[in-house]
C-alpha positions as CSV (number, residue, x, y, z in Angstrom):
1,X,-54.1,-22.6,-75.9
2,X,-53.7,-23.3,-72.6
3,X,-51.5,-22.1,-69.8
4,X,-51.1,-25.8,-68.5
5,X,-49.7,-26.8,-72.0
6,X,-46.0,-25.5,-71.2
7,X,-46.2,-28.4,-68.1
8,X,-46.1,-30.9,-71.5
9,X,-42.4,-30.5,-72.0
10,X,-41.9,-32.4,-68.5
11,X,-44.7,-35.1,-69.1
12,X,-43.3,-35.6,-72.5
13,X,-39.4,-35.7,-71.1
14,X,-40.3,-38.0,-68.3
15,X,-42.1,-40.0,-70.8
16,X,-39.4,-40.1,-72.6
17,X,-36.8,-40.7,-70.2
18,X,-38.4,-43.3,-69.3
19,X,-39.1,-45.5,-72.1
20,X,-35.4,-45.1,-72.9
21,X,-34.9,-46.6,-69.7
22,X,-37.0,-49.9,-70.0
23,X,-35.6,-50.7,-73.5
24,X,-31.9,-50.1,-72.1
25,X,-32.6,-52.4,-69.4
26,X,-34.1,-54.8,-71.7
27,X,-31.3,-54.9,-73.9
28,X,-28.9,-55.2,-70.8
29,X,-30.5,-58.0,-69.6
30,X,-30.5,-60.4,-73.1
31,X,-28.2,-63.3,-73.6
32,X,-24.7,-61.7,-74.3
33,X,-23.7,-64.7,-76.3
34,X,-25.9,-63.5,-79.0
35,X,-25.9,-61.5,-81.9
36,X,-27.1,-58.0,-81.7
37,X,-29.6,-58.0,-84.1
38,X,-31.2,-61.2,-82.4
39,X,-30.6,-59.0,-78.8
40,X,-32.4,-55.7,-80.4
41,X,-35.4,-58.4,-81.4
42,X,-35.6,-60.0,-78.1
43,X,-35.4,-56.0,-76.5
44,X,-38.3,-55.0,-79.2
45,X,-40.4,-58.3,-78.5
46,X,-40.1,-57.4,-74.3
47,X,-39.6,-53.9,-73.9
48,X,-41.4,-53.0,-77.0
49,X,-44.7,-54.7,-75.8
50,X,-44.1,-52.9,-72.6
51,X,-43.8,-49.5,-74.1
52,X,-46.3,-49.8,-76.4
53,X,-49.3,-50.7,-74.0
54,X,-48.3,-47.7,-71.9
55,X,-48.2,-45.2,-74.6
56,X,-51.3,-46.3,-76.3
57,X,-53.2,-46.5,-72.5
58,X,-51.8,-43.0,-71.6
59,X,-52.8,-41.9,-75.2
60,X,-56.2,-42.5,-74.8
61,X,-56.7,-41.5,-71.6
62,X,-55.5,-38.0,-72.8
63,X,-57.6,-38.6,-75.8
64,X,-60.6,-39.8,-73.9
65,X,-59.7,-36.2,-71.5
66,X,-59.9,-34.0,-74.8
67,X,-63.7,-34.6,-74.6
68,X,-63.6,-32.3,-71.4
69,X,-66.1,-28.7,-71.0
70,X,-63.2,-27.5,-70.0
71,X,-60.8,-25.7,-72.5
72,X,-58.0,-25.6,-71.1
73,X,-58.2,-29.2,-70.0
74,X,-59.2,-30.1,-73.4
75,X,-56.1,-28.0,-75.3
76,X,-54.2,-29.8,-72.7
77,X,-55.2,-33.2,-73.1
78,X,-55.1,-33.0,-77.0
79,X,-51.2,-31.8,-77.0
80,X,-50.8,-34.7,-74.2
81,X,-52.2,-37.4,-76.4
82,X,-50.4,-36.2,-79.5
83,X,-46.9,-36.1,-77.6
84,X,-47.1,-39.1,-76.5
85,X,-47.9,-40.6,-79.4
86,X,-45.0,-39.0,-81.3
87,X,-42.7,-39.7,-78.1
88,X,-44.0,-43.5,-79.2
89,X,-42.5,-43.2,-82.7
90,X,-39.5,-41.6,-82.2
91,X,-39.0,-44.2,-79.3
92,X,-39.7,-47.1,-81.3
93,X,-37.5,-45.6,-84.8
94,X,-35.1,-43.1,-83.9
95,X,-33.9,-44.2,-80.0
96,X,-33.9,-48.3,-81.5
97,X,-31.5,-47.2,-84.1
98,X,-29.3,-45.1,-82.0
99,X,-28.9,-48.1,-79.6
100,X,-27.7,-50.1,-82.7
101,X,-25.1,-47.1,-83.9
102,X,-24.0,-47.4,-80.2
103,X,-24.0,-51.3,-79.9
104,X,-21.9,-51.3,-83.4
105,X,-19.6,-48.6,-81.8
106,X,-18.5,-50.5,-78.3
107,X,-18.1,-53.6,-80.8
108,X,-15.6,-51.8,-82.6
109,X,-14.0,-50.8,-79.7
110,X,-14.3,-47.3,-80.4
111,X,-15.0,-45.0,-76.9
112,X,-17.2,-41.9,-76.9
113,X,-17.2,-38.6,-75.4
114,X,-20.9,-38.7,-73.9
115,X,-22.4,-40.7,-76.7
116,X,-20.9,-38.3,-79.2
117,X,-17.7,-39.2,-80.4
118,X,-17.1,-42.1,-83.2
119,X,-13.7,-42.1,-83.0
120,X,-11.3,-44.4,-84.6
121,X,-9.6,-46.7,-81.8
122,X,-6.1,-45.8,-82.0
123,X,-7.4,-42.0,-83.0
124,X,-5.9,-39.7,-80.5
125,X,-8.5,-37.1,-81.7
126,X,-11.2,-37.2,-78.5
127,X,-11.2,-40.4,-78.0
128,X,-8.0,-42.0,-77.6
129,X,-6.3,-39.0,-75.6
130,X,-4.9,-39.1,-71.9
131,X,-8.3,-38.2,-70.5
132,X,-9.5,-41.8,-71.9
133,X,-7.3,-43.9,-71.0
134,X,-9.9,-46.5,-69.4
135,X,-11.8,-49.1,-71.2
136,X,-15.1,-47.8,-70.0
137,X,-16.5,-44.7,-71.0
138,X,-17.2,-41.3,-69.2
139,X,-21.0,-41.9,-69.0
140,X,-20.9,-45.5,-67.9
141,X,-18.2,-44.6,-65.0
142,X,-20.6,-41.9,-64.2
143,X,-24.0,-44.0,-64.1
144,X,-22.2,-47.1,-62.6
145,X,-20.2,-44.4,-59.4
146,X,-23.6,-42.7,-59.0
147,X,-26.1,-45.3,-59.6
């Protein structure tokens, strides 16, 4: 083990981060006319493409690293190259299918309480109360006043 390997959980979060990022913005900026399963496809075929290549090319450069005389370089570059490769397929699986429980949520016209709330829309339980009173939800006001 290496004392560099606890710098991972940042590399691995920015990573992360920012794959999220380029398949939201993909998604954003498909044809709102269409379905969202054609949308998702048309993020996937795009961002997907995008995300992949970068993973695989920061994978193996990791990999390729492992092959270091240094240990703790080595350790290091092995844990890299595995994160990112698991950061890949959760990215790809688990973050795609989110987006789609979120897409099918704002369709419905249901609001959420930072991406956590699935309320019914005339619920007053979370959702629906006087702190919601606006069509657009908490973490989009926030993103759109800040960003």
């Amino acid at each position: 083990s290496s004392n560099l390997n606890p710098i991972l959980v940042f590399l691995l979060i920015g990573v992360g981060v920012d794959d999220m990022y380029v398949l939201i913005q993909a998604y954003d900026q498909t044809d709102h006319s269409m379905d969202k399963h054609t949308r998702i496809a048309h993020m996937m075929k795009n961002a997907g493409l995008a995300i992949t290549i970068t993973s695989f090319t920061d994978c193996f450069a990791f990999a390729l690293s492992a092959s270091s005389s240094l240990p703790g370089l080595a350790h290091f570059s092995v844990f890299a190259a595995l994160g990112i490769f698991w950061d890949y397929i959760c990215q790809i699986t688990i973050f795609t299918a989110a987006m789609v429980y979120d897409i099918k949520r704002k369709e419905e016209g249901r609001k959420d309480l930072l991406g956590a709330c699935f309320c019914a829309p005339k619920g007053n339980f979370c959702c629906q109360g006087k702190l919601f009173t606006k069509k657009e939800s908490l973490l989009s006001r926030f993103m759109k006043n800040s960003y």
